[in-house]
C-alpha positions in Angstrom: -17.0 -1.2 -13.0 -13.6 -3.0 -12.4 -11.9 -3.4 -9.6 -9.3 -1.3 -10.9 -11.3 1.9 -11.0 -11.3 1.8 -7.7 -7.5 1.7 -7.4 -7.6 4.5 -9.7 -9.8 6.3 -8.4 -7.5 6.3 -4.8 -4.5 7.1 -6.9 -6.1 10.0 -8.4 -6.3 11.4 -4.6 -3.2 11.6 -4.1 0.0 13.0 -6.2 2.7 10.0 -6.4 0.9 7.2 -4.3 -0.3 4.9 -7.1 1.9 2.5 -5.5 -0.3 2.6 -1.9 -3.2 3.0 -3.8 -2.3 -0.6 -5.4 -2.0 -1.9 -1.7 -5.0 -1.2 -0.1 -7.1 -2.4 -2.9 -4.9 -5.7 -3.1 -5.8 -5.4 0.7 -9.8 -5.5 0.0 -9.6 -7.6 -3.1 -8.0 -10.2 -1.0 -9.9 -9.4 2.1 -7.0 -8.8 4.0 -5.1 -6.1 6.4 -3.0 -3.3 5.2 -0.7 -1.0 7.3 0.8 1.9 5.9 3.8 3.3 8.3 5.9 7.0 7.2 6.0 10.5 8.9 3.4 12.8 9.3 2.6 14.6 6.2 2.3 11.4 3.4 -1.2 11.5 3.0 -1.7 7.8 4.7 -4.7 8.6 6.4 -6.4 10.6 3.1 -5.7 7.2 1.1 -7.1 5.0 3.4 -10.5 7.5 3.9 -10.9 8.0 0.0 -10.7 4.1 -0.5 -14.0 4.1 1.9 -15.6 7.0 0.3 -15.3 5.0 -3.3 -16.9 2.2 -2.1 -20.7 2.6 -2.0 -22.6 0.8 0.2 -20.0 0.1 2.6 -20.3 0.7 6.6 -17.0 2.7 7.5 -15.1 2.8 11.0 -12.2 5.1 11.8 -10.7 6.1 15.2 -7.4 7.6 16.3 -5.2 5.1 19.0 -3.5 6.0 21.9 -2.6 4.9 25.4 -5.5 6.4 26.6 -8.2 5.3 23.9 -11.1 3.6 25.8 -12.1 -0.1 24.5 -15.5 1.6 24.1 -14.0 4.0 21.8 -13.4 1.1 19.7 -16.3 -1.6 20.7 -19.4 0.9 21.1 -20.8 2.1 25.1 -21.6 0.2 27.5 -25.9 -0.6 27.1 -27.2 0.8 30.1 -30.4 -0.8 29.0 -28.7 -4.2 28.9 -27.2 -3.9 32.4 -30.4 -3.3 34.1 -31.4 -6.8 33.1 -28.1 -7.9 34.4 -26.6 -8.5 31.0 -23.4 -7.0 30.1 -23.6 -5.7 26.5 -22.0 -2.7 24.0 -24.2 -0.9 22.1 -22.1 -1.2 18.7 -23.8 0.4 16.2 -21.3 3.0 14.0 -18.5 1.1 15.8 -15.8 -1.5 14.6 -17.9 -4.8 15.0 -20.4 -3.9 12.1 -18.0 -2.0 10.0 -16.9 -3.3 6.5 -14.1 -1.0 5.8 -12.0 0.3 8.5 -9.0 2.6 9.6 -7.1 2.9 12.3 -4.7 5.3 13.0 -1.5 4.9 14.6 -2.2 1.2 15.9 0.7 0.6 17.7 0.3 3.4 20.3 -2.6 1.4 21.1 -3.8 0.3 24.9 -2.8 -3.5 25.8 -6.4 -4.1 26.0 -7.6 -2.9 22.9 -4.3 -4.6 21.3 -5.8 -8.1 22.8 -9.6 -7.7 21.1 -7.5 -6.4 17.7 -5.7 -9.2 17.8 -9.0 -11.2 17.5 -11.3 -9.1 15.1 -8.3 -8.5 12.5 -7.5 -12.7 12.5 -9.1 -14.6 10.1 -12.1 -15.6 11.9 -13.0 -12.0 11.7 -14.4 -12.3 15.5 -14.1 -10.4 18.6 -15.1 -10.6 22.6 -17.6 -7.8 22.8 -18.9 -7.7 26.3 -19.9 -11.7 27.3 -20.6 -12.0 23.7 -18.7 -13.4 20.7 -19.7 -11.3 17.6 -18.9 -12.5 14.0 -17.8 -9.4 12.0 -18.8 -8.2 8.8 -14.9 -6.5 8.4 -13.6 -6.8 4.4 -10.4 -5.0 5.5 -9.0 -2.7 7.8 -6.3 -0.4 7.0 -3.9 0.9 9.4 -1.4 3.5 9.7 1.4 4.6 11.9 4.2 7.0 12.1 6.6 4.1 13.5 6.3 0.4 13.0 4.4 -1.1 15.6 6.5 -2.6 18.8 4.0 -5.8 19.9 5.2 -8.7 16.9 1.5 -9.9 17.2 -0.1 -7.0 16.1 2.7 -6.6 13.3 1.8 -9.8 12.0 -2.0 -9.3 11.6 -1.9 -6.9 8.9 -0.9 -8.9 5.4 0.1 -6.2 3.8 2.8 -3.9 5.2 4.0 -0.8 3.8 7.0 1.9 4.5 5.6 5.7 3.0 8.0 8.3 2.5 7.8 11.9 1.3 7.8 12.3 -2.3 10.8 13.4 -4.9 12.1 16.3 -5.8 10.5 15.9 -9.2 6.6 16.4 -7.4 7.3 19.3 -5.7 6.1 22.1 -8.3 3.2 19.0 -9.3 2.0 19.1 -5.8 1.7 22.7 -5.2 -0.7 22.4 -8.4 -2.3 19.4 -7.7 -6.1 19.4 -7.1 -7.8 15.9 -6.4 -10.7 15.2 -7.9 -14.2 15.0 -6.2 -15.0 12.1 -4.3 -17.9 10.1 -5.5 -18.1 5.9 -5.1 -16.7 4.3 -7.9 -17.7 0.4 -6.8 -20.1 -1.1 -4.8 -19.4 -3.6 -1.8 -20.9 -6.0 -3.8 -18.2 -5.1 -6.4 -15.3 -6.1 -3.7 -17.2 -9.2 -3.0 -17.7 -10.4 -6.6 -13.7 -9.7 -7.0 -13.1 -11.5 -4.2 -14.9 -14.4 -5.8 -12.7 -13.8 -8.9 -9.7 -13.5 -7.4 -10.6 -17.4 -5.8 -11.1 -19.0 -9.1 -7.4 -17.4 -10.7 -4.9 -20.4 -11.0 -1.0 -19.8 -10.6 1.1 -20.9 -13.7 3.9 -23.5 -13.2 6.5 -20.4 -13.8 5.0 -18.4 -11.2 5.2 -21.7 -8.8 9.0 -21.8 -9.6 9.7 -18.2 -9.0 7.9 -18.7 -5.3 10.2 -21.9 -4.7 13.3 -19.3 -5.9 11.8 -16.2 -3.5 11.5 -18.6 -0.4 14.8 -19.8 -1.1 16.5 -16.7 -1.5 14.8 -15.5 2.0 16.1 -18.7 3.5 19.6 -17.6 2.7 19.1 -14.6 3.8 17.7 -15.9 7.5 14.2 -13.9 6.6 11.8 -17.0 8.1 8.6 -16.5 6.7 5.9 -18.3 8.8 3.3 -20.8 7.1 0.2 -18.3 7.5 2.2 -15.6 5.6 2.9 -18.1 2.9 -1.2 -18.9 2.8 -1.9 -15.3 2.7 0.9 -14.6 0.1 -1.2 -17.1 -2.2 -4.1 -15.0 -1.7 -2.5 -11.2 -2.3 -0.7 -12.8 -5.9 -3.9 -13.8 -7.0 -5.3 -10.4 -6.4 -2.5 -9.1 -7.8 -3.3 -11.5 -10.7 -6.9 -10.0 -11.1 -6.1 -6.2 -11.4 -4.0 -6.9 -13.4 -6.5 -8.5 -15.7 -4.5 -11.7 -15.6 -6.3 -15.2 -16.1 -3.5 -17.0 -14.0 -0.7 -16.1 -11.8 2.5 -15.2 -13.0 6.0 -14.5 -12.0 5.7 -10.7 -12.0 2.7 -11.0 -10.1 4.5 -11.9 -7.3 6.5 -9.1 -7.1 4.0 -7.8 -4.7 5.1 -10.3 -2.1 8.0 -7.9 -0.9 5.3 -6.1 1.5 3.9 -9.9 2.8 7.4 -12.2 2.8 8.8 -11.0 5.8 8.9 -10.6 9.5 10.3 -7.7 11.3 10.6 -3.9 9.9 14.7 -4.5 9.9 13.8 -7.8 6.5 11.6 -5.3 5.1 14.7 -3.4 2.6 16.5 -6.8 2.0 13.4 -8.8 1.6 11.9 -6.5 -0.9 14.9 -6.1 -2.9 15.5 -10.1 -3.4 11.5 -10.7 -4.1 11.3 -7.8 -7.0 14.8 -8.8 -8.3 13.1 -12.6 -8.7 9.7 -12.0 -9.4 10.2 -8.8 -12.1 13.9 -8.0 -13.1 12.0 -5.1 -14.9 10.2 -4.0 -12.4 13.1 -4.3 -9.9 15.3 -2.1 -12.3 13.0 0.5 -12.8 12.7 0.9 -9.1 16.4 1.4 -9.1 16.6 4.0 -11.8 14.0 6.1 -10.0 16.3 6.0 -6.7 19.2 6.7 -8.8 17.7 9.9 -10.2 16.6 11.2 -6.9 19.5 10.8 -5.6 21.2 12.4 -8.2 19.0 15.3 -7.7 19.3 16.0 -4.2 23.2 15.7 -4.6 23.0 18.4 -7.5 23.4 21.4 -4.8 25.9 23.5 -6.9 27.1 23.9 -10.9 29.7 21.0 -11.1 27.6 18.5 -9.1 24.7 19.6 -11.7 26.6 19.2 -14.6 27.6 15.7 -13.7 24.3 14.4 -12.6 22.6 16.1 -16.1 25.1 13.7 -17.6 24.4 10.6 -15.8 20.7 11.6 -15.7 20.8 11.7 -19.7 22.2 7.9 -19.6 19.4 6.7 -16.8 16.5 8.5 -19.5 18.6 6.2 -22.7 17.9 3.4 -20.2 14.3 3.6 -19.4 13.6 4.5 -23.1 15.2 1.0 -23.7 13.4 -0.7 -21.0 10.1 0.8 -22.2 10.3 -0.7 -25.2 11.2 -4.6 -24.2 8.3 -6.9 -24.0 6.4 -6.7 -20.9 6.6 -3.7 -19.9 3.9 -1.3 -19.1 2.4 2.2 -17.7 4.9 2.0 -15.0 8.0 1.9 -17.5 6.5 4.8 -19.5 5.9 6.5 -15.7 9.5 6.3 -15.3 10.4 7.7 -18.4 8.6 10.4 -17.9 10.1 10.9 -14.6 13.8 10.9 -15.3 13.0 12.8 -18.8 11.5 15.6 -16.6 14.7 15.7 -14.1 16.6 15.7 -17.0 14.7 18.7 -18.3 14.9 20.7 -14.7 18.8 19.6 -14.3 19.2 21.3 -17.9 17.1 24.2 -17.0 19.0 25.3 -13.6 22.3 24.9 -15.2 21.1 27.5 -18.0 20.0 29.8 -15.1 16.2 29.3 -16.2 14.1 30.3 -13.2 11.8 27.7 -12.0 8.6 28.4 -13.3 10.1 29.2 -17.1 11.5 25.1 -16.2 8.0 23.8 -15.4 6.4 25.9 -18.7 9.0 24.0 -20.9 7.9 20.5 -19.2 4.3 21.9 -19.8 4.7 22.4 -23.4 
């Protein structure tokens, strides 16, 4: 198995969300942190348990924060054996110290103490202060999740990976009332992560790719987004995973467009950030992006028959496009996702304005 069945096999959980899917496996790939932050109701926490439940062989950990959540809770009880021989020791078993994959959610409503041992197992050193003892951690990744970005800049900057999930489009609804996920069964071993993670090591960056980093760190410079030099080391290790699912030998320039969820430093760089790093890394990419914006919009401003009739025609001119973009060199699945998207807006816009009823709409995109 490749490491990218396991990415697909995440996607395929979820209607829409190959694009988180993609971040928590760069996440394990490049042994690193991911948090996922959007309202209730986006499916963060199903993504981050069917990553665990595809991974066979893996020790999983998951517990709900809040202000009230024990340090035990998170650490394993107190040994009662232990403490009659006057030794002060957690019984840790099941719990976060000998996890390999684990999720927390909402990690910034967190207790200041447990905040100050996170701090420590999520670093780099993978360690943490349970009881008298330090306790090297068998932790690939921990994926996190909150409804609001986390307040405490420390605990913000642990996760490598950071993520803003939103509801889906207009164009999923009828999809997701259909949708049924496929049974869970492991995909990949642990040993599979590791041996990617290996992999992922041994990938080289092309001189382009080098240049287009130089031009992204510039353009952030401008822009007064500092990134610090540990974000910069981690960024080295997320494009080379990048690199590897995609099959790549080396680094390139479009690999890097994943940077725009690593390159920055507080929630308010995230937008501007991520715009200059795709615009730089994969003009592609970056338009694409821009064309499926412009066709939800357009969709959720088509509220009566004159707005309909001019977004079917400016809808019409964004499908042209993504044929177009389709077909240049270098383009992939995701181009032909986006045609398919718009082409299927198009269709409903055309539908609605002919007084079709909804389901006679979805049995013509059917056909």
């Amino acid at each position: 198995m490749t490491i990218t069945t396991l990415r697909d096999g995440i996607a395929a959980q979820l209607l829409g969300r190959e694009r988180e899917a993609s971040i928590i496996t760069l996440a394990l790939v490049a042994r690193e942190h991911a948090l996922l932050v959007g309202p209730p109701g986006t499916g963060k926490s199903q993504l981050c348990r069917a990553a665990a439940s595809l991974i066979d062989g893996s020790r999983y950990f998951e517990r709900l924060l809040s202000p009230t959540t024990a340090p035990e809770a998170i650490w394993g009880p107190v040994s009662i054996s232990a403490l009659r021989q006057d030794r002060y020791e957690h019984v840790t078993g099941g719990y976060l110290a000998e996890a390999h994959i684990a999720y927390l959610d909402e990690v910034g409503r967190a207790s200041p103490a447990i905040l100050d041992s996170l701090l420590h197992a999520l670093g780099p050193e993978r360690q943490a202060l349970i009881g008298t003892s330090q306790l090297k951690m068998p932790l690939v990744s921990c994926i996190g999740s909150a409804n609001t970005w986390p307040e405490d800049a420390a605990m913000l900057d642990r996760w490598a990976l950071r993520a803003s999930v939103q509801y889906l489009g207009s164009g999923f609804r009828r999809q997701l009332l259909a949708f049924s996920p496929p049974v869970i069964m492991p995909v990949v071993t642990l040993q599979d992560i590791n041996h990617a993670a290996d992999e992922a090591k041994k990938i080289a960056w092309s001189p382009a790719a080098l240049d287009t980093l130089d031009q992204i760190l510039n353009e952030l410079d401008e822009a007064g987004i500092a990134v610090s030099d540990r974000r910069l080391r981690t960024s080295e290790k997320i494009a080379r995973a990048a690199a590897l699912l995609r099959g790549g030998t080396t680094v390139e320039s479009a690999d890097l467009e994943c940077l725009q969820w690593v390159l920055w430093t507080t929630p308010e760089q995230a937008a501007p950030a991520a715009q200059k790093i795709v615009a730089i890394a994969n003009p592609l990419g970056a338009r694409l992006d821009s064309i499926l914006a412009e066709t939800d919009e357009l969709m959720r401003a088509a509220t009566d028959a004159a707005a309909r009739l001019d977004a079917v025609t400016k809808i019409e001119t964004l499908v042209k496009e993504s044929k177009q973009l389709a077909s240049q060199p270098g383009a992939n699945g995701r181009a032909a996702k986006v045609v398919k998207y718009v082409n299927s807006a198009h269709v409903r816009l055309q539908g609605r304005i002919m007084g079709l009823s909804e389901a006679k709409i979805e049995a013509m995109l059917s056909a």
